[in-house]
C-alpha positions as CSV (number, residue, x, y, z in Angstrom):
1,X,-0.1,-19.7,12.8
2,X,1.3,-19.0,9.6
3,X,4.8,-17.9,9.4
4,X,5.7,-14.5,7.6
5,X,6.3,-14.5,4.2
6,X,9.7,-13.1,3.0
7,X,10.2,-10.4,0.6
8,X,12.0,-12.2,-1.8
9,X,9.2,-15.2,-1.5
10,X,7.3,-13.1,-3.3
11,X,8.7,-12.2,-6.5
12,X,8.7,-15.7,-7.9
13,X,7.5,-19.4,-6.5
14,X,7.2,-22.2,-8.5
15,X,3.1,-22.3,-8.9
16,X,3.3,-18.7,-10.6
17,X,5.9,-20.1,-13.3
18,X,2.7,-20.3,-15.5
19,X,1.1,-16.9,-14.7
20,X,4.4,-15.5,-15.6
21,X,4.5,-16.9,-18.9
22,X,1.6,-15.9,-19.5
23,X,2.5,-12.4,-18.5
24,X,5.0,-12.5,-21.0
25,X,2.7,-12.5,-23.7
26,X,0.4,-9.5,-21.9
27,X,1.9,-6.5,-23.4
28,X,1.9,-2.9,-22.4
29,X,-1.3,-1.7,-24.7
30,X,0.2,1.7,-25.6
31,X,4.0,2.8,-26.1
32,X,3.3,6.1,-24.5
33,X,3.1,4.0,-21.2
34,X,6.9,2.9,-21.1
35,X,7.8,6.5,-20.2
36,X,6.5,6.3,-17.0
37,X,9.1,3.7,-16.5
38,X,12.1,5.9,-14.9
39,X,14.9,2.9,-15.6
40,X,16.8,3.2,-18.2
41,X,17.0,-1.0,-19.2
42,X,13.3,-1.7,-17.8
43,X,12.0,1.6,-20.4
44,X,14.5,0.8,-23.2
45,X,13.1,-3.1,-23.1
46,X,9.7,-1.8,-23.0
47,X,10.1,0.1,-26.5
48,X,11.8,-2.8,-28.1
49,X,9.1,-5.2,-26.6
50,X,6.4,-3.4,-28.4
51,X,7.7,-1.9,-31.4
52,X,11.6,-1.6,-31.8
53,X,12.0,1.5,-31.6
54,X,11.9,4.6,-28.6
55,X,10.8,8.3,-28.5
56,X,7.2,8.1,-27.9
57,X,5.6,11.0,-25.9
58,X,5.1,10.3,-21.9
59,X,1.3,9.6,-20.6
60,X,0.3,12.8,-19.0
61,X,-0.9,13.7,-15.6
62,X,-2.7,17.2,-15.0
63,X,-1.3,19.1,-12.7
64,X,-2.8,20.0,-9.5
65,X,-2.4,23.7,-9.5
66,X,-3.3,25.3,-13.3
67,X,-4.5,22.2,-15.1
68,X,-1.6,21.9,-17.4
69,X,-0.3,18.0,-18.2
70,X,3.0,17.2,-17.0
71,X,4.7,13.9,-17.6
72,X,3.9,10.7,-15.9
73,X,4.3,9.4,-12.8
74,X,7.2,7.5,-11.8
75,X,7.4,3.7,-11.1
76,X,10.6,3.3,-9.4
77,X,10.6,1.7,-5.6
78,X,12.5,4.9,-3.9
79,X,10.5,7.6,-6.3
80,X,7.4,9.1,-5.9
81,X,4.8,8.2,-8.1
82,X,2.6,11.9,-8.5
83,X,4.1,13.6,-11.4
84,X,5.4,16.8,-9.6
85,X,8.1,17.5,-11.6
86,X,8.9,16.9,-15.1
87,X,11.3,13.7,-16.1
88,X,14.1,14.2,-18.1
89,X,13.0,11.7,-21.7
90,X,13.9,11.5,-24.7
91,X,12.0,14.3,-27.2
92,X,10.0,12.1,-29.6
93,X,10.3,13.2,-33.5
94,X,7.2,14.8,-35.1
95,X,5.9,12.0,-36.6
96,X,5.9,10.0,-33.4
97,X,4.8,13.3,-31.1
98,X,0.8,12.7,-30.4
99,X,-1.4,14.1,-27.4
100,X,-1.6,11.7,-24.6
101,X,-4.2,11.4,-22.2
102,X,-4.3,12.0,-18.7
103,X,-3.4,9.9,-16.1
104,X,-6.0,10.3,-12.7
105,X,-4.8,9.2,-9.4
106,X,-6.0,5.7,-9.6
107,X,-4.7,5.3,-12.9
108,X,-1.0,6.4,-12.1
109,X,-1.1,3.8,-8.6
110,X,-3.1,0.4,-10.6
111,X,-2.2,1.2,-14.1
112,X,-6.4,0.8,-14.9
113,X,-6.7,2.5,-18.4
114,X,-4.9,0.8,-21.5
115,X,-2.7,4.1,-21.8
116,X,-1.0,3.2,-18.6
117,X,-0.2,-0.1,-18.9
118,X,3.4,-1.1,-17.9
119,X,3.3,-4.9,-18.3
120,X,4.4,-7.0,-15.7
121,X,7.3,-7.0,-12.5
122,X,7.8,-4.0,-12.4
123,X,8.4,-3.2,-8.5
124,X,6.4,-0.2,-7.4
125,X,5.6,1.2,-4.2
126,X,2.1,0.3,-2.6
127,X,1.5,1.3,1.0
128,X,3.6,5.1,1.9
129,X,7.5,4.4,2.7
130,X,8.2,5.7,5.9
131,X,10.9,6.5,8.9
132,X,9.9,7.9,11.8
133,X,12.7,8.4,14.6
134,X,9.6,9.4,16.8
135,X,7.0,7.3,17.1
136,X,5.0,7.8,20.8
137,X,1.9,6.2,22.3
138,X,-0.1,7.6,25.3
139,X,-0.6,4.1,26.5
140,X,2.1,2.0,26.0
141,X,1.3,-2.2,25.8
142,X,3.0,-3.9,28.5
143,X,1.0,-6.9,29.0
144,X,-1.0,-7.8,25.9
145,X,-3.9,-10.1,26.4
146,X,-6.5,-12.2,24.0
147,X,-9.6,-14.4,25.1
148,X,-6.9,-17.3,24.1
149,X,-5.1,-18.1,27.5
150,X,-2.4,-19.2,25.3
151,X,-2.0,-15.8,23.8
152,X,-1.9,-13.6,27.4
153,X,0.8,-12.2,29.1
154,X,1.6,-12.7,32.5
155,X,4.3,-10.7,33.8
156,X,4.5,-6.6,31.9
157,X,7.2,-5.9,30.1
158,X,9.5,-3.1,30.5
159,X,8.6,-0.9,27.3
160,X,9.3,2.9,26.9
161,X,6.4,4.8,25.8
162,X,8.9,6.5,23.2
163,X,10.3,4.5,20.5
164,X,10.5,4.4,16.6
165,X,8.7,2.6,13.6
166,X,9.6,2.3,10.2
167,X,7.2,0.7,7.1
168,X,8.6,-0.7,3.9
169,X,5.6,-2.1,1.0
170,X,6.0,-3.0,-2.7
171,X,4.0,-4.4,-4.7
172,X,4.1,-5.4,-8.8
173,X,2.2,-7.1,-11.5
174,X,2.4,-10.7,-12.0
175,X,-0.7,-11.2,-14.7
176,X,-2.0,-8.1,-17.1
177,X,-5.3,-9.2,-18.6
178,X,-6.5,-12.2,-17.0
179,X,-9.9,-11.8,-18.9
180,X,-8.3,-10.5,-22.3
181,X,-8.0,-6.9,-21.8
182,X,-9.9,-7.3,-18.7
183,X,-8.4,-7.8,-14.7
184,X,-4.9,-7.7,-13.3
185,X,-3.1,-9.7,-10.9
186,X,-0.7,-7.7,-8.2
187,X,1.2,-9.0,-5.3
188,X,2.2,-7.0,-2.5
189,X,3.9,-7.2,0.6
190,X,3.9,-4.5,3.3
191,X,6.5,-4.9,6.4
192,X,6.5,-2.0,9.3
193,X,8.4,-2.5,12.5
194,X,8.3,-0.9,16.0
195,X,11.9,-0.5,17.2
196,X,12.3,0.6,20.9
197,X,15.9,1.7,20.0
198,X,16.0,4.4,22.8
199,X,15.2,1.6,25.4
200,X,19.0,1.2,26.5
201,X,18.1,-1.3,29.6
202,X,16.1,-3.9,27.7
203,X,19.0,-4.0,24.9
204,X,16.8,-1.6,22.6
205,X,14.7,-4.3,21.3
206,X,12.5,-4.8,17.9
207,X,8.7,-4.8,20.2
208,X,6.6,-5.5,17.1
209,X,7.0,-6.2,13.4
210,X,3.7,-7.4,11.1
211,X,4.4,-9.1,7.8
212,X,1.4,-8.2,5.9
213,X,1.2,-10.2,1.7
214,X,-1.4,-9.9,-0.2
215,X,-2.8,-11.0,-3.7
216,X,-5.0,-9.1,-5.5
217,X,-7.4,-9.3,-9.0
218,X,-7.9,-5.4,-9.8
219,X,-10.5,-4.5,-12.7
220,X,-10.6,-1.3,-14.5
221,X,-14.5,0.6,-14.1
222,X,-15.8,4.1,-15.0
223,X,-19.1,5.2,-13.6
224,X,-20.5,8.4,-11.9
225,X,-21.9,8.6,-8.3
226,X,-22.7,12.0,-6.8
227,X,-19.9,14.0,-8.7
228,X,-17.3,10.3,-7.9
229,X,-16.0,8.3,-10.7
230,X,-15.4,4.6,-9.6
231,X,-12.5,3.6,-11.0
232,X,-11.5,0.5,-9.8
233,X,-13.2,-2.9,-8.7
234,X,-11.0,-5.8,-7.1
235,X,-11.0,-8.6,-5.0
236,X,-7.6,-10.3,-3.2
237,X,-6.5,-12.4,0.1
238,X,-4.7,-11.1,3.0
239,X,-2.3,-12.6,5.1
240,X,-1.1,-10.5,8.4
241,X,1.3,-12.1,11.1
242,X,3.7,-10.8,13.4
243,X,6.3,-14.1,13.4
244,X,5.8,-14.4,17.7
245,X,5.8,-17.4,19.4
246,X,3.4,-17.7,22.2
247,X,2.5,-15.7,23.9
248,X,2.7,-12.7,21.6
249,X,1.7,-14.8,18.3
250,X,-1.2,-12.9,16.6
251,X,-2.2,-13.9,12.9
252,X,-5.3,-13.3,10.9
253,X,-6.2,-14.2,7.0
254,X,-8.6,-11.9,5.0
255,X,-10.2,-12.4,2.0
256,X,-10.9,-8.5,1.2
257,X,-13.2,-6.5,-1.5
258,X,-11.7,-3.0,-3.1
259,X,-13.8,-0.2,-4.5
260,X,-11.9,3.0,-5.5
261,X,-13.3,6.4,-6.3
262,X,-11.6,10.3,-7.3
263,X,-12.3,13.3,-8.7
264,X,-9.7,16.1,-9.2
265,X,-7.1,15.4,-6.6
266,X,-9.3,13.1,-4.0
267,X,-9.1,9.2,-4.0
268,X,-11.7,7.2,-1.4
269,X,-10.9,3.4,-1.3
270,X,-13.3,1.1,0.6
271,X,-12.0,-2.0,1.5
272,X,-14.9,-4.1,3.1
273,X,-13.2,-7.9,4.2
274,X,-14.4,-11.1,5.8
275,X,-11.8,-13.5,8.4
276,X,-10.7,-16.9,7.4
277,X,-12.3,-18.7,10.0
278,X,-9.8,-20.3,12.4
279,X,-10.9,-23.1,15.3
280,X,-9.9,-24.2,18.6
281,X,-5.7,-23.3,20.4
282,X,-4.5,-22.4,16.7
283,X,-6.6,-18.8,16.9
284,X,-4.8,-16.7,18.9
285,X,-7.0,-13.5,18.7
286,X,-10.4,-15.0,18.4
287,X,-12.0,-11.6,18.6
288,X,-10.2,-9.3,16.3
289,X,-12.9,-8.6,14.0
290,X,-14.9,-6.6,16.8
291,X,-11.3,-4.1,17.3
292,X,-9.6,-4.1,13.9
293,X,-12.7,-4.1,12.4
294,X,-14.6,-5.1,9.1
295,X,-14.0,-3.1,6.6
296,X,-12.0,0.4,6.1
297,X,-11.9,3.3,4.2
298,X,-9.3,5.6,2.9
299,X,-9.3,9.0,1.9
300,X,-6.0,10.5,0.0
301,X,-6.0,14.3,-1.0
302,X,-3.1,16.0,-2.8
303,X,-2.8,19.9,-2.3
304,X,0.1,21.7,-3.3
305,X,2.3,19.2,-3.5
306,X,1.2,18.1,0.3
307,X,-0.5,15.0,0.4
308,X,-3.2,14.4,3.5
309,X,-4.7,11.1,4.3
310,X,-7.4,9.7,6.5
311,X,-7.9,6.2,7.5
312,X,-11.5,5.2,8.6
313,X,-12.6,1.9,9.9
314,X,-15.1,-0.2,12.6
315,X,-16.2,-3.4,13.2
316,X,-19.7,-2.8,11.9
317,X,-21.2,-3.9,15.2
318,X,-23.1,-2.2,17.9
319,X,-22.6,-2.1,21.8
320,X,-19.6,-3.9,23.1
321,X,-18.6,-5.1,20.3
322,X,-18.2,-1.7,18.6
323,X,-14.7,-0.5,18.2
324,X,-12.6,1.1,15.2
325,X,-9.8,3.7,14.6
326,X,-8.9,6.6,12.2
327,X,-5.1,7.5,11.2
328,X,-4.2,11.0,9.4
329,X,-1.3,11.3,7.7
330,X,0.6,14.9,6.4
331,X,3.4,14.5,4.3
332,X,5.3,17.4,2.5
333,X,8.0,18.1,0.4
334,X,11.9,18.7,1.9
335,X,14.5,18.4,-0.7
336,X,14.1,16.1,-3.9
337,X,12.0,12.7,-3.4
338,X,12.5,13.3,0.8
339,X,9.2,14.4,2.2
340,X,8.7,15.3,5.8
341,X,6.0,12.9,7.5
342,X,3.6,12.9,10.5
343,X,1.1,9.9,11.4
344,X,-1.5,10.4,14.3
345,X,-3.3,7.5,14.9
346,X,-6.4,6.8,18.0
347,X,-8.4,3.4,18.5
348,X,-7.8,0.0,18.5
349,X,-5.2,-2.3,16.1
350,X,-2.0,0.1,15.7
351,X,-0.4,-3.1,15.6
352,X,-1.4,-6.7,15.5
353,X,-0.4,-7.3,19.1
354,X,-1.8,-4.3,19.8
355,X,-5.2,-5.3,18.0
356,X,-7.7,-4.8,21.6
357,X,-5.5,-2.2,22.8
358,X,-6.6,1.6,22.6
359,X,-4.1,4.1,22.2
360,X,-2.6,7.2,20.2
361,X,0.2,7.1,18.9
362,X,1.7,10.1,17.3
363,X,5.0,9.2,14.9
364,X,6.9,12.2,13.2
365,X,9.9,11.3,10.7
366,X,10.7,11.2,6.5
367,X,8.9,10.2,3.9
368,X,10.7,8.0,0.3
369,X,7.1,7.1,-1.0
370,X,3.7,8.4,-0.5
371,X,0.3,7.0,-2.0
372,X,0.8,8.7,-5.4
């Protein structure tokens, strides 16, 4: 099995020393773009990197409920990145003020149009940002089991059906325009955790985190289906663990397909994927392609300053081997940046170890990031 990655592994290894020289040289196409850069070093670098000089106007973003542009989205870890509210930048002189475009959904989350580019490493969020003090399943795990003898559990554990979760993912760009002005390369890495702190006799312990990197070549597209503009086109490997020794070890590798879609204030991603083949003792959940499935799809609406998301996804086979899952997530504004949240999930996978088990789970807690 392979070991999770850590956080920091990610930002720099020795074999992307090249890719990030390279970066160097990729440039953010259009000044405009540095404003979406909310620190004050990062965006001040950013001018001088392009032109010596600051002021230029802030990419635009309509907003959702008269039409009217606002200023671009953040990219800050802790900050939301739908432009809600209007940043606080410098005012650009007349000679420098000039209309700027506006950004769609997609285009504020993958920076996909030249307008948008921010270069490279700069963290932003990926996955939402949650904490959820309440976090409840109607059919708690005690025993987990896998066609892998190596990989069942004898004797049930002593698991409240009550405990907490919590989800941290990042993600930045290590390589703008791999083919020219063509293709990105991001890495991500998404961590959540199931904490059953109110679980005083068992000493409150951690019953499942997954470490889930990722690396992913994102292209920009524009075409029209049925009123949908695809906007993105990508391809990337996935790596998803949960760091258990046997028993409880559960791993899988992905190598995944992204096709993205909007209009107004919708976004449909499609991710279609196909398992790294793994043989003999070392695969300790042979079948987890017929419960977590083949390929997902998620659906993100923004409606007065609410966001709503629906997770969709199967295993693309019939009789017993047909199993899936849907998720919908509500999260709405509280004070500033903090957003209440809700997460309702049915079906198979909630979590790795719980990848053949069938539950609902229903979490309520706070918000830092959201999809956009």
């Amino acid at each position: 099995m392979l070991r999770p990655i850590s956080l920091t592994a990610l930002a720099l290894v020795p074999g992307l020393f090249p890719l990030a020289v390279r970066a160097q040289n990729a440039e953010p196409a259009d000044m405009r773009a540095c404003t979406a850069i909310e620190t004050d070093s990062q965006r001040l670098a950013c001018y001088d990197r392009i032109a010596g000089r600051d002021g230029m106007p802030a990419a635009q973003k309509k907003d959702e409920t008269n039409g009217a542009a606002t200023n671009a989205p953040t990219v800050t870890v802790f900050s939301h990145e739908t432009a809600r509210t209007p940043s606080a930048k410098a005012t650009p002189s007349p000679e420098q003020a000039q209309e700027a475009p506006a950004l769609s959904l997609l285009d504020s989350r993958w920076e996909l149009s030249p307008e948008s580019k921010l270069g490279t490493f700069n963290l932003r969020g990926y996955k939402p940002i949650t904490v959820m003090p309440f976090f409840a399943s109607s059919n708690q795990n005690r025993q987990p089991t896998s066609p892998n003898p190596l990989n069942t559990v004898n004797t049930p554990e002593n698991l409240d059906n009550i405990e907490s979760k919590f989800q941290l993912s990042l993600k930045t760009k290590i390589w703008q325009g791999v083919f020219g002005d063509a293709g990105d390369v991001w890495v991500a890495y998404t961590q959540s955790s199931r904490w059953q702190v109110y679980n005083k006799q068992e000493s409150r312990p951690f019953r499942e985190t997954n470490y889930e990197p990722e690396a992913m070549l994102v292209f920009n597209t524009n075409y029209d289906i049925a009123g949908w503009n695809g906007r993105l086109l990508g391809i990337g490997f996935n790596h998803q663990s949960n760091g258990q020794s046997d028993p409880l070890s559960r791993s899988w590798n992905r190598v995944m397909g992204y096709v993205g879609f909007e209009r107004d204030n919708w976004t449909v991603t499609v991710r279609p994927w196909w398992r790294v083949p793994e043989g003999g003792t070392d695969d300790n959940n042979p079948d987890i392609s017929d419960y977590v499935g083949r390929a997902d799809m998620q659906i993100i609406h923004e409606w007065k300053g609410q966001e709503f998301g629906l997770m969709l996804r199967h295993s693309l086979r019939g009789g017993d081997r047909s199993h899936g899952a849907a998720q919908f997530t509500w999260s709405f504004p509280v004070a500033g940046n903090l957003r209440g949240y809700m997460e309702l999930f049915k079906g198979y996978g909630e979590s790795l170890i719980d990848y053949n088990h069938n539950a609902t789970y229903l979490g309520i807690g706070l918000s830092l990031l959201d999809w956009y």
